[in-house]
C-alpha positions as CSV (number, residue, x, y, z in Angstrom):
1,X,33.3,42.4,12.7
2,X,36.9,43.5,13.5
3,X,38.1,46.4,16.1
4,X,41.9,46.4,15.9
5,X,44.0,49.2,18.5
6,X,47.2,50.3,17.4
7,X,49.5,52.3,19.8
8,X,52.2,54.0,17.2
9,X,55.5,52.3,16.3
10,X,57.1,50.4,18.6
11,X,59.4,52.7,21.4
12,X,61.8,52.1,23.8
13,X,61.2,52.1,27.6
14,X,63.4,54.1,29.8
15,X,64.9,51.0,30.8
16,X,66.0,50.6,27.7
17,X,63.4,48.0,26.6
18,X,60.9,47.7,24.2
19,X,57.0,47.8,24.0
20,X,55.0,46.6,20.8
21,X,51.4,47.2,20.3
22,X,48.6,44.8,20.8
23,X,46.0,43.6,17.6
24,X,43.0,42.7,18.2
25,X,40.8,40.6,16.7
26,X,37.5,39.6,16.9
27,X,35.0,38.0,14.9
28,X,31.0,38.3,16.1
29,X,28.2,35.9,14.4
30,X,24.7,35.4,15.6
31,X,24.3,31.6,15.9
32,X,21.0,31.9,14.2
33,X,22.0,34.1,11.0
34,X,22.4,31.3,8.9
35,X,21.5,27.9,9.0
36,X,18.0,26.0,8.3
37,X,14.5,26.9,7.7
38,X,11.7,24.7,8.6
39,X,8.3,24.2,7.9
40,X,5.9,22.6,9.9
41,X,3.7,20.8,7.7
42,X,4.2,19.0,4.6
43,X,2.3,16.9,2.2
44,X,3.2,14.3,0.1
45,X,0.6,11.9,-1.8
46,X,0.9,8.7,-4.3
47,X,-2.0,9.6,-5.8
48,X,-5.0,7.1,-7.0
49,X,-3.5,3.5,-7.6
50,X,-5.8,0.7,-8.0
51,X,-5.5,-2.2,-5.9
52,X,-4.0,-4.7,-8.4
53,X,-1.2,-2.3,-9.0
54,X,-0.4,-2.1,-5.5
55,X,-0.6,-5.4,-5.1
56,X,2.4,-6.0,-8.0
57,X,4.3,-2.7,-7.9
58,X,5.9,-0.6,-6.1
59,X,4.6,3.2,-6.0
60,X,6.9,6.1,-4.9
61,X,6.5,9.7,-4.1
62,X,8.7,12.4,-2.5
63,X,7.8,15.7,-0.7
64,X,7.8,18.5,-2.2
65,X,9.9,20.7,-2.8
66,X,11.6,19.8,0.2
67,X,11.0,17.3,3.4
68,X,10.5,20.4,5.3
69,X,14.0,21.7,5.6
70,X,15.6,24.6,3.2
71,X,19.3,24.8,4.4
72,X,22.4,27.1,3.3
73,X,25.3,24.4,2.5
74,X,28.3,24.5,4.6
75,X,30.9,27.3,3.3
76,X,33.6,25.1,5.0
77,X,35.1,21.8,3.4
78,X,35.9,18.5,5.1
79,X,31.9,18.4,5.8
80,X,32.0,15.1,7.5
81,X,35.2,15.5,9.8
82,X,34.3,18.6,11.3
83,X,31.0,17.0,12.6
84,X,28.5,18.9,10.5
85,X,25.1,17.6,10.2
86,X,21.6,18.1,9.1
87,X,19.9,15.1,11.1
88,X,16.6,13.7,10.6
89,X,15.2,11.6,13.4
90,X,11.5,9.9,12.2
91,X,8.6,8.7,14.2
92,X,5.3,7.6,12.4
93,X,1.9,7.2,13.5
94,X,1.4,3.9,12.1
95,X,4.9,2.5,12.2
96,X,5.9,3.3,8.7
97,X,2.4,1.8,7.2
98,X,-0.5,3.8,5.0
99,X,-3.7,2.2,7.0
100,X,-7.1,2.6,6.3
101,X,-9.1,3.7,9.4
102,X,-12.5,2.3,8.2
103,X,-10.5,-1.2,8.3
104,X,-7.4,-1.2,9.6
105,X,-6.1,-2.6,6.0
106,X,-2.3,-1.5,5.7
107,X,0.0,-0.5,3.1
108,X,3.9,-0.7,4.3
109,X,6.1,1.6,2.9
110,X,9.8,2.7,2.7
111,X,11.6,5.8,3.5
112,X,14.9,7.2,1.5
113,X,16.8,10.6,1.7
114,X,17.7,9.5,-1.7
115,X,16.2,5.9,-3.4
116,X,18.5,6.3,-6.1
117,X,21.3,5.8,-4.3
118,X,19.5,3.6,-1.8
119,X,19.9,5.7,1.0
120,X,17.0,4.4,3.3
121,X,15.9,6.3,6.3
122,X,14.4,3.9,9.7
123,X,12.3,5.0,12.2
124,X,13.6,6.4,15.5
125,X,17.0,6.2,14.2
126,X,19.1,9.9,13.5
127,X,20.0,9.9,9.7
128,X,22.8,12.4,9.1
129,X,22.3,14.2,5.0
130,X,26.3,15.0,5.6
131,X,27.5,11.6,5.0
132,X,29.9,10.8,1.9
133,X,27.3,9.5,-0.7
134,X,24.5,13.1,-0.5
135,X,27.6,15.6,0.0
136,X,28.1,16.5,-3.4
137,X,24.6,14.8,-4.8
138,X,23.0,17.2,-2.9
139,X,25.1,19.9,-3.3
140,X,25.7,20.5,0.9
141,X,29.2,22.4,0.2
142,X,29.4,25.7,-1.2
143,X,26.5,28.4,0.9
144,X,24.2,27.8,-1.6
145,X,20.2,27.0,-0.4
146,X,19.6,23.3,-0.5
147,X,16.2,21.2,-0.3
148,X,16.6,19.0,2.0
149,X,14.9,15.5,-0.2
150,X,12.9,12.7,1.5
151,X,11.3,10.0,-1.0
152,X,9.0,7.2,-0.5
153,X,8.1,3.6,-1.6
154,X,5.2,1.4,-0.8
155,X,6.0,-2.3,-0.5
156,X,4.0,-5.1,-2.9
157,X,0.9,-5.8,-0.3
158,X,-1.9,-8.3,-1.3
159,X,-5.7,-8.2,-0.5
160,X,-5.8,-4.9,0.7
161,X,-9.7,-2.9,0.6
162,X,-10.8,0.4,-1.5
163,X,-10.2,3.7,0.3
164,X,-7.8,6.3,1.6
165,X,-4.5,5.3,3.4
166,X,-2.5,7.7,5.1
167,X,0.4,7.5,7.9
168,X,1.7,10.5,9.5
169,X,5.6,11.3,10.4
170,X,7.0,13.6,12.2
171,X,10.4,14.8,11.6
172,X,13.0,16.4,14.6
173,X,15.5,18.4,12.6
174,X,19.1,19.1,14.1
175,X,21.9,20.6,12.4
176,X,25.6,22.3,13.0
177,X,26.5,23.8,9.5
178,X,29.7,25.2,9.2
179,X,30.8,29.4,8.3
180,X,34.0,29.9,7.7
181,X,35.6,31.9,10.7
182,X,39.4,33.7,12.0
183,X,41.8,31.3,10.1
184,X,39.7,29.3,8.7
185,X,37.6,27.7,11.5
186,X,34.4,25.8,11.6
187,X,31.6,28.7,12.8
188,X,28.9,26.4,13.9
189,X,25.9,27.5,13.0
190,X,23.0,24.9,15.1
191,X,19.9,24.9,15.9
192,X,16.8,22.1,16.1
193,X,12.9,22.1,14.6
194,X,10.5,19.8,13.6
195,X,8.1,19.3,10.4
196,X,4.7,16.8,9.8
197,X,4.3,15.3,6.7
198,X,1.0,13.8,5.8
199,X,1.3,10.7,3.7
200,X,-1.3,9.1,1.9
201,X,-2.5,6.7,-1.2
202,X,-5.8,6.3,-2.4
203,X,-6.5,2.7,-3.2
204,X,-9.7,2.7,-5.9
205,X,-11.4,-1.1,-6.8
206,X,-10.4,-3.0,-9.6
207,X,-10.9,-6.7,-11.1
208,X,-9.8,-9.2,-13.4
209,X,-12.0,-11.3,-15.1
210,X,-11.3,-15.1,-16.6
211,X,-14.4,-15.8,-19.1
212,X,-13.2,-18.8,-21.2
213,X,-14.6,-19.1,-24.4
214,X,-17.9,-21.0,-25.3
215,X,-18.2,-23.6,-28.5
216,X,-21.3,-25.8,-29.1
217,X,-19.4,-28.0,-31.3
218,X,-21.3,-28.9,-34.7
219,X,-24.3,-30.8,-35.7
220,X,-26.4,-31.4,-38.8
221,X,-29.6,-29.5,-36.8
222,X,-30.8,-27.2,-34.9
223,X,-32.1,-30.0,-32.6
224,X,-28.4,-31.6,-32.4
225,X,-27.3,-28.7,-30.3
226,X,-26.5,-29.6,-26.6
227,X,-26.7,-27.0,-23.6
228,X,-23.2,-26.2,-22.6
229,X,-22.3,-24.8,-19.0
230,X,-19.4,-22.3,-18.2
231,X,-18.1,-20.6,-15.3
232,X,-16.4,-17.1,-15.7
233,X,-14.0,-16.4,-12.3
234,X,-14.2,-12.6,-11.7
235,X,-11.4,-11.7,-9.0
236,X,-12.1,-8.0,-7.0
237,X,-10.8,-5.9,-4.8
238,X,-12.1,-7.1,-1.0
239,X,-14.7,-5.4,0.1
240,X,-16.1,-4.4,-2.8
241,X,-19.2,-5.4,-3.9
242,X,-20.4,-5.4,-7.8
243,X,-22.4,-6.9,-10.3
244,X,-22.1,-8.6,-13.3
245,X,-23.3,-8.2,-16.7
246,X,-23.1,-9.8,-20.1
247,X,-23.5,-7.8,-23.0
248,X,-26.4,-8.8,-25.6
249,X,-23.4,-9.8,-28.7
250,X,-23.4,-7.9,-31.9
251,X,-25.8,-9.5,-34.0
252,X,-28.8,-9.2,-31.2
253,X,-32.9,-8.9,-32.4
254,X,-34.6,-7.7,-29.0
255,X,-34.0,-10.2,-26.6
256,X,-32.3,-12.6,-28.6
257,X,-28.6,-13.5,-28.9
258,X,-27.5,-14.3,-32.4
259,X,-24.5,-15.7,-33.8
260,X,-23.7,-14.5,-37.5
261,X,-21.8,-16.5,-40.5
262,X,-22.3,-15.5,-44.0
263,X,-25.3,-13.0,-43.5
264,X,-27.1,-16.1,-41.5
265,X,-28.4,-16.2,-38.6
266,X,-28.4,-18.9,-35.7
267,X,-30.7,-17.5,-32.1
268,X,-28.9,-18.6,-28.7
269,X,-29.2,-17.8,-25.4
270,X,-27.6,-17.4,-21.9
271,X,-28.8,-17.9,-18.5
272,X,-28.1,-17.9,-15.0
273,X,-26.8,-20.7,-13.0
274,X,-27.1,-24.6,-14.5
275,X,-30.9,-25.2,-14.6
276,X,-33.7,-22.6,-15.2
277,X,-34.5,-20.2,-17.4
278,X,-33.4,-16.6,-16.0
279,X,-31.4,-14.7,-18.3
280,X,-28.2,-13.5,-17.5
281,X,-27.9,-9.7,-19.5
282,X,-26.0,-6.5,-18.8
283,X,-29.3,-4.7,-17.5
284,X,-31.2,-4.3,-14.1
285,X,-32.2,-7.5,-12.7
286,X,-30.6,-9.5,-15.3
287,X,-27.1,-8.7,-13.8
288,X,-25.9,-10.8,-11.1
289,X,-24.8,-9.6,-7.9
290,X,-21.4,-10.4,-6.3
291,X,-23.9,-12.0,-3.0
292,X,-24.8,-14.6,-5.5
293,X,-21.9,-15.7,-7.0
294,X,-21.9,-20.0,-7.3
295,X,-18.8,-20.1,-5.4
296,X,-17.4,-18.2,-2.4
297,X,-20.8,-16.0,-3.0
298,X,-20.7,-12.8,-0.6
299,X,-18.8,-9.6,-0.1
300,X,-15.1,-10.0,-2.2
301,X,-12.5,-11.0,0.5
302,X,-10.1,-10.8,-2.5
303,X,-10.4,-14.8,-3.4
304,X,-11.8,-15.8,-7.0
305,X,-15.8,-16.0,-7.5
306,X,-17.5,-18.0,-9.9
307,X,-20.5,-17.4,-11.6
308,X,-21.9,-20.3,-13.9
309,X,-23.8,-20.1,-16.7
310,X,-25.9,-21.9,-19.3
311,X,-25.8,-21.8,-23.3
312,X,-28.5,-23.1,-25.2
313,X,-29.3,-22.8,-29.2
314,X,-33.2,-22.0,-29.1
315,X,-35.3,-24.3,-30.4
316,X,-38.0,-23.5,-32.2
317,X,-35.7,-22.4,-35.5
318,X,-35.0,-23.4,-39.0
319,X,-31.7,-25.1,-39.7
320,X,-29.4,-21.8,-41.4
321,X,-27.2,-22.8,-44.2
322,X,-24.3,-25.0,-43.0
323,X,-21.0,-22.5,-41.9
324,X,-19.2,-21.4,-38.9
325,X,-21.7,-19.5,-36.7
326,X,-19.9,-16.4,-34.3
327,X,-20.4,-13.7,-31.6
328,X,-18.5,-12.1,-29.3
329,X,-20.0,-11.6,-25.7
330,X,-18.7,-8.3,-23.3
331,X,-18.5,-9.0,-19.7
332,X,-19.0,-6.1,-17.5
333,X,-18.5,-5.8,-14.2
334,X,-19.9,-2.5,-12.4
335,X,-19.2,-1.4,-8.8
């Protein structure tokens, strides 16, 4: 607002001086009129990511729309020398990791006001968005409403358990954005608040299987057949108990596995473990439990376990016509 007096034309004094008139000017802005507007809480999740994938790639997020801050750019140029700021000063709950309270498993992660341009954020430390490289990215000259971006980026971690991680930071805003006032100076607008974001990841059980393939070889008969042993390595997520099944082939009658060449049949048969005669299928008590894997049996502390089996051809059958005999076994593992 401006109040300007005038007092007529200028006049001499009886003294044979002169008096002039006096302007006023004055400009009046509420310190809070313009400036930033924050909200308390925020959310921001990476969504279901299993535990392989988190163990070999990075996952990244951002809070939406905004890290808590809507602010009017600065209707004043030379942003950075006439000390405007919108600062963000971070604390986190868990010093910057996604933990898992049932275990205290952590996830590390990154912060950025911008990864793009690699514009990482550190805990406890002020970061200013007025800086050379956001300015016109971000669009903080020119009054127009700006959300204020914060993105995120878990870091490669190995052996970590099922379940939900989540970290909490808390954000103390601070900012001097700039009007334009009388003759062109900087009309501060400040002020301070502070937003909570909730960050979390949901970590969901995964494995990877090794089952090499199984050949008997050749012979003349039936009879010529030897057992042959295997081990398939089945790698889980720790913590995670399963079991595991093998499938019955394609070419099964009841009970019994069959390999198939030229509309001929040749019965085999798969069992648990080296010696006995318990057989290893995909259903009930035929599955086998992670507990009694033949090495590093127990609960999955994210190490390889091996489970051993036995092939036989069954006795007891006619010699098939002579040909390549096939099947093709499914390994299952359920948690």
């Amino acid at each position: 607002m401006s109040l300007g007096k005038r007092e007529g034309t200028p006049k001499r004094s009886k003294y044979g001086g002169l008096y002039g008139f006096v302007l006023l000017a004055l400009a009046i802005v509420s310190p809070n009129a313009w400036a930033c507007t924050i909200s308390p809480n925020i959310s921001a999740a990476f969504g279901s990511v299993n535990s392989f994938v988190i163990e070999s790639s990075p996952q990244n997020t951002s809070a939406q729309p905004s890290a808590g801050a809507v602010c009017q750019g600065a209707l004043l140029g030379l942003a950075v020398t006439s000390n405007q700021r919108i600062r963000a000063t971070l604390n986190s709950t868990n010093q910057g990791r996604l933990v898992n309270i049932e275990n205290n498993d952590a996830i590390p992660y990154r912060i950025f006001a911008l990864a793009s341009q690699n514009e990482q954020m550190f805990l406890g430390t002020a970061y200013n968005y007025f800086n050379p490289v956001l300015i016109d990215l971000l669009g903080l000259i020119g009054g127009q409403n700006i959300n204020i971006p914060m993105e995120f980026r878990t870091l490669p971690t190995t052996n970590v358990a099922a379940g939900m991680y989540t970290d909490t930071l808390t954000i103390n805003w601070n900012w001097r954005i700039c009007d334009i006032g009388l003759l062109g100076i900087c009309l501060a607008r400040t002020g301070t608040g502070t937003t909570t974001i909730n960050l979390s990841i949901m970590v969901t059980p995964d494995c990877a299987i090794q089952a090499p393939d199984l050949d008997f070889g050749s012979a003349p008969l039936v009879a010529g057949f030897d057992t042959v042993s295997r081990t398939i390595d089945i790698t889980c997520t720790k913590g995670s108990d399963y079991s595991v099944g093998l499938s019955d082939g394609q070419h099964a009658a009841g009970n019994v596995r069959r390999m198939e060449g030229g509309g001929q049949y040749l019965n085999y048969q798969l069992y648990k473990g080296t010696t006995g005669n318990s057989r290893w299928g995909n259903g009930g008590s035929e599955r086998r439990a992670s507990s009694t894997a033949d090495t590093n049996p127990g609960t999955p502390s994210g190490s390889s376990q091996g489970f051993t089996y036995r092939a036989e051809i069954l006795p007891g059958q006619s010699t098939p016509p002579a040909g390549t005999y096939t099947d093709m076994i499914i390994v299952d593992v359920a948690f």
